[in-house]
N, C-alpha and C positions, 0 to 999 in steps of 0.2 A: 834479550832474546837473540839468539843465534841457528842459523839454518846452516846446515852441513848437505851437501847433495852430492853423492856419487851417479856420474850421469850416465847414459846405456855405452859410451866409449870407455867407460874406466877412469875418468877422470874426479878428483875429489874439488869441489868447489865449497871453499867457506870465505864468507864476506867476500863476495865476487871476483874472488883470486883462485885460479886454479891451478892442479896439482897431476900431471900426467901420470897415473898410476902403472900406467904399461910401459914405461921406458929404462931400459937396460941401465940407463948413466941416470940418476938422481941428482945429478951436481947440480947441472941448471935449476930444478926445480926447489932443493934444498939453500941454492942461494938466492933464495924467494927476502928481498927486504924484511918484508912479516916475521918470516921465520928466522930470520937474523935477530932481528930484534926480540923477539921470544928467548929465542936460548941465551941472548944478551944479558936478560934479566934472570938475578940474581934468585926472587921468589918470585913469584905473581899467584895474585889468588880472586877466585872469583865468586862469591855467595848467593845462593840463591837467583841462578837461573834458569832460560829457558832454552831447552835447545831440541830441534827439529832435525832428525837425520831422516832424508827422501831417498832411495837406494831404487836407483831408475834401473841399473845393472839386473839387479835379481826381481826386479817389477814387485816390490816387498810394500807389505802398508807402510803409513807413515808411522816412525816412533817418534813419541815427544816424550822427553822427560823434564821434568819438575824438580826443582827445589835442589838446583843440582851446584854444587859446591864442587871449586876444583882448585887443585894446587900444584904449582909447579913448582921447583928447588934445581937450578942447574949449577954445578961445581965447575970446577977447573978438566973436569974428566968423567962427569959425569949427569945424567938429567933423570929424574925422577917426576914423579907428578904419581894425585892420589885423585881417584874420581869417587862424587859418593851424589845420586840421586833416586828419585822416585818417578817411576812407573807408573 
């Protein structure tokens, strides 16, 4: 189970690491450890889970989706990923 929270500053919080979404320069943010080590990897995949996006920005209900399957594939030049869940 995973909770993603965009909070009323614009910022993106997943597993208690956040992510300035208003800032001109991304560098700092993009050389987030986490996200080092994501693109590091070659596939990762994850089956069947749970994940909570709270969007305090747009004051939105909560979405949770189910049974949600994800894949990521990063190349030399390239990052793809395929999301597939239920609502």
């Amino acid at each position: 189970e995973l909770t993603l929270r965009r909070d009323a500053d614009n910022r993106l919080w997943v597993a208690g690491q956040g992510i300035d979404l208003n800032a001109s320069d991304h560098r700092s943010d993009l050389d987030h450890p986490a996200l080092r080590w994501l693109t590091a990897q070659r596939e990762l995949l994850v089956r069947g889970a749970r994940i909570r996006w709270q969007d305090e920005l747009r004051r939105a209900p909560e979405l949770v989706l189910s049974n949600v399957d994800f894949l990521v594939r990063n190349g030399s030049l390239s990052h793809r990923f395929v999301l597939r869940a239920d609502a």
